[in-house]
MINUSE-26493 format. One line per field, with one value per residue (C-alpha): residue in one letter; residue number from 1; x, y, z. Coordinates in nm, 2 decimals. Example, Ala and Ser with C-alpha at 12.3 -4.5 7.8 and 13.67 -1.06 7.14 Angstrom:
<pts>
gugu A,S
selo 1,2
east 1.23,1.37
north -0.45,-0.11
up 0.78,0.71
</pts>
This chain:
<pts>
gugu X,X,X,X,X,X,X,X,X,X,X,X,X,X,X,X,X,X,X,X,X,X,X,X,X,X,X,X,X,X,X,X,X,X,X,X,X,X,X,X,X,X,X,X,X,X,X,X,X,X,X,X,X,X,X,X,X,X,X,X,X,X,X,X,X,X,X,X,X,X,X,X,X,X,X,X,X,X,X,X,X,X,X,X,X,X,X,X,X,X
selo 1,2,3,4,5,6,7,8,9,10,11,12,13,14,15,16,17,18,19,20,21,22,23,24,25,26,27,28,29,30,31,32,33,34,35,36,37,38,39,40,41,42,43,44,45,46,47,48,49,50,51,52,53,54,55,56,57,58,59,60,61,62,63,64,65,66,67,68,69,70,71,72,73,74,75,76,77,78,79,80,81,82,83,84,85,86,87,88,89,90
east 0.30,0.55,0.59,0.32,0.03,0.14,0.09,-0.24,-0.35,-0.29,-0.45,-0.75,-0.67,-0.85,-0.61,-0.69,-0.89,-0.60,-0.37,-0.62,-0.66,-0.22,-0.26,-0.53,-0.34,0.03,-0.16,-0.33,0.01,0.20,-0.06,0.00,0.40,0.42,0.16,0.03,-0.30,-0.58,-0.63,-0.24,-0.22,-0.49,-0.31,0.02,-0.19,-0.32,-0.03,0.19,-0.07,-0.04,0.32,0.38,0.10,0.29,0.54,0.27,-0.07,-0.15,-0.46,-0.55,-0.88,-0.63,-0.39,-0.30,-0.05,-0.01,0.17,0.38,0.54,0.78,1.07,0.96,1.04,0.72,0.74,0.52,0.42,0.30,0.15,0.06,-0.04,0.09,-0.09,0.09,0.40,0.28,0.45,0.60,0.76,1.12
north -0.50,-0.68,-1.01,-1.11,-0.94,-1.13,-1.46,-1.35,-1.25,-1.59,-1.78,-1.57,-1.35,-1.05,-0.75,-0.60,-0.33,-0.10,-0.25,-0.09,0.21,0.22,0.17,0.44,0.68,0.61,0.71,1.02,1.14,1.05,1.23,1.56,1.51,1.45,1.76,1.56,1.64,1.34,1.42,1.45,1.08,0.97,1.05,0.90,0.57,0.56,0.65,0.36,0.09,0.25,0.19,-0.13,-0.25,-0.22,-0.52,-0.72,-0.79,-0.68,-0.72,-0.35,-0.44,-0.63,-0.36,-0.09,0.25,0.42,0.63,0.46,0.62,0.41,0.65,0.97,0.89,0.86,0.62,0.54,0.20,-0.01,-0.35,-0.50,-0.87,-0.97,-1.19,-1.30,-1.12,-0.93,-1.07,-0.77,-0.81,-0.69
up 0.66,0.91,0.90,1.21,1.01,0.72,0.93,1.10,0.76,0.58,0.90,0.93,1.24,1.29,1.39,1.77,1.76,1.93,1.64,1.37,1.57,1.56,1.17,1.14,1.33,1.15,0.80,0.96,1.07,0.74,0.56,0.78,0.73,0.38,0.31,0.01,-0.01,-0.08,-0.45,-0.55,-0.36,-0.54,-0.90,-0.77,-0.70,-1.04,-1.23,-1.03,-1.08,-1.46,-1.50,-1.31,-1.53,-1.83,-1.69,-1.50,-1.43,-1.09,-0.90,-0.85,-0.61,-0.38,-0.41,-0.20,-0.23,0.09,0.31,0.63,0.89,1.11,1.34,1.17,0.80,0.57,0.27,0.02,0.03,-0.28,-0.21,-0.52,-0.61,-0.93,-1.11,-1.40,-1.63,-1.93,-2.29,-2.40,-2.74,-2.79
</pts>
């Protein structure tokens, strides 16, 4: 998320339609260049939200793991609101 969709998020803005269609089509294509297929992403998700968990609690309905390609590197993204710090005992 750059730093402009950050502001139109927090004042409302709805994103362009050709912006989503940009967004839409940078996931299709780090999908197809990271040959992870839907189901394997799927278990990553869950087993990130799993361990980062375990340190804080996170909003996992407002959160999001994805795939983001910018200049032909794919990373995986994890956008997660953190709601509080878990106690852990030491």
């Amino acid at each position: 998320m750059t730093l402009k969709d950050l502001i139109d998020k927090l004042l409302g803005r709805q994103p362009s339609s050709a912006s989503t269609a940009k967004q839409r089509l940078q996931l299709v294509l780090a999908h197809d260049r990271s040959d992870l297929n839907p189901e394997l992403l799927e278990q990553m998700r869950r087993e990130i939200l799993e361990v980062v968990a375990r340190y804080v609690e996170i909003d996992v309905e407002g959160g999001d793991v994805s795939l983001e390609t910018e200049d032909r590197v794919t990373a995986l993204v994890a956008n997660l609101p953190i709601r509080a710090t878990v106690n852990r005992p030491t």
